[in-house]
C-alpha atoms as an extended CHARMM CRD file, in Angstrom:
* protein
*
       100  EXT
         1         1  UNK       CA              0.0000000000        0.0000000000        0.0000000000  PROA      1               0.0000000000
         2         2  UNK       CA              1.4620000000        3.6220000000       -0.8350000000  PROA      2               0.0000000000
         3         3  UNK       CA              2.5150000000        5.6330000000        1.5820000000  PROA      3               0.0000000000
         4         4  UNK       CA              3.1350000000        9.3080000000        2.0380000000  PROA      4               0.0000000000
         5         5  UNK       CA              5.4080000000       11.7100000000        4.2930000000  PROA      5               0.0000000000
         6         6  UNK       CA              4.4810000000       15.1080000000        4.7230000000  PROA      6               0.0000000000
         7         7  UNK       CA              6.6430000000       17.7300000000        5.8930000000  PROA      7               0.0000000000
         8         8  UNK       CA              6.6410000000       21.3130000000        7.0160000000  PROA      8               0.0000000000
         9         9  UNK       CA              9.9590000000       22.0190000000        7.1610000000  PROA      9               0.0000000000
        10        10  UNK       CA             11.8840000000       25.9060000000        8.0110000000  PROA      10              0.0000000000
        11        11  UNK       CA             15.4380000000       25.8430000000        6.9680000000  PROA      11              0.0000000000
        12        12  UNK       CA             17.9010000000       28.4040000000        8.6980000000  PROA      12              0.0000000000
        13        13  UNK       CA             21.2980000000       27.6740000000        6.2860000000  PROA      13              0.0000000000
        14        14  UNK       CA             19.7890000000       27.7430000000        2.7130000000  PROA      14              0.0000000000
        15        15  UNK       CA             23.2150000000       27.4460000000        1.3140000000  PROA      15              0.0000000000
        16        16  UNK       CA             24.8420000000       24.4590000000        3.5800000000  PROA      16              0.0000000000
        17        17  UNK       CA             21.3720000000       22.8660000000        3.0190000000  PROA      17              0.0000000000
        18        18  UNK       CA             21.0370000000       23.2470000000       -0.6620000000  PROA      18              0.0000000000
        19        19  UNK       CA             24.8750000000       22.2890000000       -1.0130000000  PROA      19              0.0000000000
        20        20  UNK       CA             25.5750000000       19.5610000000        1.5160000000  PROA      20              0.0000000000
        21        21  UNK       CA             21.9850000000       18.0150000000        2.1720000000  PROA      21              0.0000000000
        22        22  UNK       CA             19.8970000000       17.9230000000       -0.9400000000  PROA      22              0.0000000000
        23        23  UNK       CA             21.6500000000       16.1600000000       -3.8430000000  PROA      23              0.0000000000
        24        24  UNK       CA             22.4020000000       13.1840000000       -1.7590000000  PROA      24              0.0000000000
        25        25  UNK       CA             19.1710000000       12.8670000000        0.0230000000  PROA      25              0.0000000000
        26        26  UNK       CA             17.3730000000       12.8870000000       -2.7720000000  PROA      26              0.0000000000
        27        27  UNK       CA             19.9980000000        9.9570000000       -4.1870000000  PROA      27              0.0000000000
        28        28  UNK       CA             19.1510000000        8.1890000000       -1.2710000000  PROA      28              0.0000000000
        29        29  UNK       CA             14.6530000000        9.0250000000       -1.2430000000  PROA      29              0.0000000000
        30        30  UNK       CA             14.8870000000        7.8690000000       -5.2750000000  PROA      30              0.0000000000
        31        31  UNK       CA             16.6820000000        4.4610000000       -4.2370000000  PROA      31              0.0000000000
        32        32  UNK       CA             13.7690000000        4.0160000000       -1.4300000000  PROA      32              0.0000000000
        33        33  UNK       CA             11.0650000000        4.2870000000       -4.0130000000  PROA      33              0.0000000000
        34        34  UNK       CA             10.3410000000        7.8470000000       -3.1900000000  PROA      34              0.0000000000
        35        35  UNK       CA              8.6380000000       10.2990000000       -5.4030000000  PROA      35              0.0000000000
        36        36  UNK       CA              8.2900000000       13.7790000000       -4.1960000000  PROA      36              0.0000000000
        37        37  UNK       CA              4.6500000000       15.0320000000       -5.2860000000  PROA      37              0.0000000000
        38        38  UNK       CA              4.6890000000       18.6070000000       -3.8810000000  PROA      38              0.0000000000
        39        39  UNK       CA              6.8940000000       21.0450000000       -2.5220000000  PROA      39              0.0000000000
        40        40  UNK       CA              5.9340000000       24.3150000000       -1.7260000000  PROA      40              0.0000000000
        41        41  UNK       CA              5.8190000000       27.3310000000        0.3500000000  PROA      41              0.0000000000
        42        42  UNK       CA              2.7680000000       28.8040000000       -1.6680000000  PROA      42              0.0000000000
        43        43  UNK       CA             -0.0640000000       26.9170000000        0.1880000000  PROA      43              0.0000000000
        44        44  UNK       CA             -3.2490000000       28.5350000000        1.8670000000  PROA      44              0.0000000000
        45        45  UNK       CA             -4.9530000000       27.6760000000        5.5600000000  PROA      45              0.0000000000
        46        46  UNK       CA             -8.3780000000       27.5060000000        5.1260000000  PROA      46              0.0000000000
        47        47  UNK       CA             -8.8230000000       25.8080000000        8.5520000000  PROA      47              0.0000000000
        48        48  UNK       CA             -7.4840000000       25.5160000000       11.5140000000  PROA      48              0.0000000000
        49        49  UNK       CA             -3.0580000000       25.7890000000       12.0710000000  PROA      49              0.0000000000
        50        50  UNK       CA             -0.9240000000       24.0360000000       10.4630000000  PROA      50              0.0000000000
        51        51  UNK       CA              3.0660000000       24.0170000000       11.0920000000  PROA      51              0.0000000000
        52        52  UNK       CA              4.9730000000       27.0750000000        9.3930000000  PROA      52              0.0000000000
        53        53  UNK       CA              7.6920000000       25.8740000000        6.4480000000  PROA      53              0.0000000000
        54        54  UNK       CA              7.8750000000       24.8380000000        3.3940000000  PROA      54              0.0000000000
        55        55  UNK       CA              5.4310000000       22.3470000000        2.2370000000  PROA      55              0.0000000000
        56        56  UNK       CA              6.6890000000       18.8640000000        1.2810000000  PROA      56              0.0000000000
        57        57  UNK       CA              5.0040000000       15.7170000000        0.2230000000  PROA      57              0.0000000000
        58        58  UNK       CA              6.3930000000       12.4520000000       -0.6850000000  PROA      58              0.0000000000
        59        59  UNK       CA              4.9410000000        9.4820000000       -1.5830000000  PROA      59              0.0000000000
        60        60  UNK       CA              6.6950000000        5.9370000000       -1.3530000000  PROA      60              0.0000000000
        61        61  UNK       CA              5.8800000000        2.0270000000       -1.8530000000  PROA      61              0.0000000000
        62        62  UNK       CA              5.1780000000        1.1110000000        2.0910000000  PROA      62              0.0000000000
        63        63  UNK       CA              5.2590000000        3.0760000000        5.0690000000  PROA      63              0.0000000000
        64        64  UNK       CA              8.3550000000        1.1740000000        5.8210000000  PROA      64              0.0000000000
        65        65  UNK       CA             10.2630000000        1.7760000000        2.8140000000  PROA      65              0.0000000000
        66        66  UNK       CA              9.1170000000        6.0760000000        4.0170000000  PROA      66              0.0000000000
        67        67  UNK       CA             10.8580000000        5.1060000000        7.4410000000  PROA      67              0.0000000000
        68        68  UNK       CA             13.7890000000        3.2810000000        6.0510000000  PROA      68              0.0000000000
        69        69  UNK       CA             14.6630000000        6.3220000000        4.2430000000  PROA      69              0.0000000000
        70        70  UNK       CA             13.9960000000        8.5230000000        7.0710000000  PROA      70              0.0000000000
        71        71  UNK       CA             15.5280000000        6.6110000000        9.1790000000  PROA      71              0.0000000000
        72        72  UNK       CA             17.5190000000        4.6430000000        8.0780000000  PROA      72              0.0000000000
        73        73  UNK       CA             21.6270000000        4.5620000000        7.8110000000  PROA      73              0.0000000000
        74        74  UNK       CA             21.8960000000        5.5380000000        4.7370000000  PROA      74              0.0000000000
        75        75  UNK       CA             20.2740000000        8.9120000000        5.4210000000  PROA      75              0.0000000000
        76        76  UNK       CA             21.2330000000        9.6030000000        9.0360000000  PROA      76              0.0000000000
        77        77  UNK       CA             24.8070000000       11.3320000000        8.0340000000  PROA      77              0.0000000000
        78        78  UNK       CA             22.5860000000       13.8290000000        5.9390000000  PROA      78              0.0000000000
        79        79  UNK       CA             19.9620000000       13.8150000000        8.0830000000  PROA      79              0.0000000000
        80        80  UNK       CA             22.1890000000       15.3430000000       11.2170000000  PROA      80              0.0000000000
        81        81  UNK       CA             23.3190000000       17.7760000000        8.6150000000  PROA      81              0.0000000000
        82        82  UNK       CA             19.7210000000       18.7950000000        8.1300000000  PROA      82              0.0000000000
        83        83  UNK       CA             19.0720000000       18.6070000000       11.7540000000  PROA      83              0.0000000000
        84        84  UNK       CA             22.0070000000       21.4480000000       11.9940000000  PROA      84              0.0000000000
        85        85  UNK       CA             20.2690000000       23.9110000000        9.3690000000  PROA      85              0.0000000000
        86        86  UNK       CA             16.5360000000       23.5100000000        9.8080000000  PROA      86              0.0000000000
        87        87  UNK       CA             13.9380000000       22.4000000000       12.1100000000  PROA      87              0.0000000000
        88        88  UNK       CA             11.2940000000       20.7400000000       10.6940000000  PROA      88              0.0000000000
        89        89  UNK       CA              7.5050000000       18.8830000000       11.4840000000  PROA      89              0.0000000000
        90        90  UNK       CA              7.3750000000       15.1860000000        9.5810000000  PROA      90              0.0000000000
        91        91  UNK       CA              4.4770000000       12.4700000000        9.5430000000  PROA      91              0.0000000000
        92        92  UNK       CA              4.3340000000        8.8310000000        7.7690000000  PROA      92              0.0000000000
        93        93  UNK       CA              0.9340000000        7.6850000000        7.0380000000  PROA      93              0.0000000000
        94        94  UNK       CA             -0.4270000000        4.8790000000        4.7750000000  PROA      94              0.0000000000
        95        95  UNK       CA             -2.7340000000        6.0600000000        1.7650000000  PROA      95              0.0000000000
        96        96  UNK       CA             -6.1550000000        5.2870000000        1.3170000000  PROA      96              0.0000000000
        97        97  UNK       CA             -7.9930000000        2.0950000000       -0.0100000000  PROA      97              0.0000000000
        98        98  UNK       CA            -10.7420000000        2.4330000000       -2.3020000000  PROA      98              0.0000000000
        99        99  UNK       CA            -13.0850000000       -0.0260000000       -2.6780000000  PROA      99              0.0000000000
       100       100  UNK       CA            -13.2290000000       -1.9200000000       -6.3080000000  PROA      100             0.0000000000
């Protein structure tokens, strides 16, 4: 079953994280099965609060391929660089089923 990760995610270092972070994360998200299907900052609250950042959603194979990439070894060296330049709100949920 597909599964997505959404993130809201406020980076402090644009250069370090542009430089050092993103080209081999996103190695690493493509080898996972990853897909990224938005990423924004141009998004509108019609209800309620949501977390301030840039708008990011993924989607992937399995909720456990999402947290094998997230979490995984592969991504922790890159992900303690991101930790350094930006803060960030992230949550792994399995799609939908419709019925046939």
């Amino acid at each position: 079953m597909p599964a997505y990760m959404l993130t809201f995610l406020r980076v402090e270092d644009a250069e370090t994280h542009a430089r050092d972070y993103l080209p081999k994360a996103h190695a690493i998200l493509l080898k996972y099965g990853g897909k990224p299907l938005a990423v924004t900052e141009d998004f509108e609250v019609i209800q309620g609060n949501l977390p301030k950042g840039r708008l990011i959603l993924m989607e992937f194979p399995s909720k456990e391929a999402a947290k094998d990439y997230y979490l995984g070894p592969e991504h922790r060296p890159y992900k303690e660089i991101l930790d350094k330049v930006a803060s960030c709100d992230l949550a792994i949920f399995e799609g939908a089923t419709t019925p046939n």
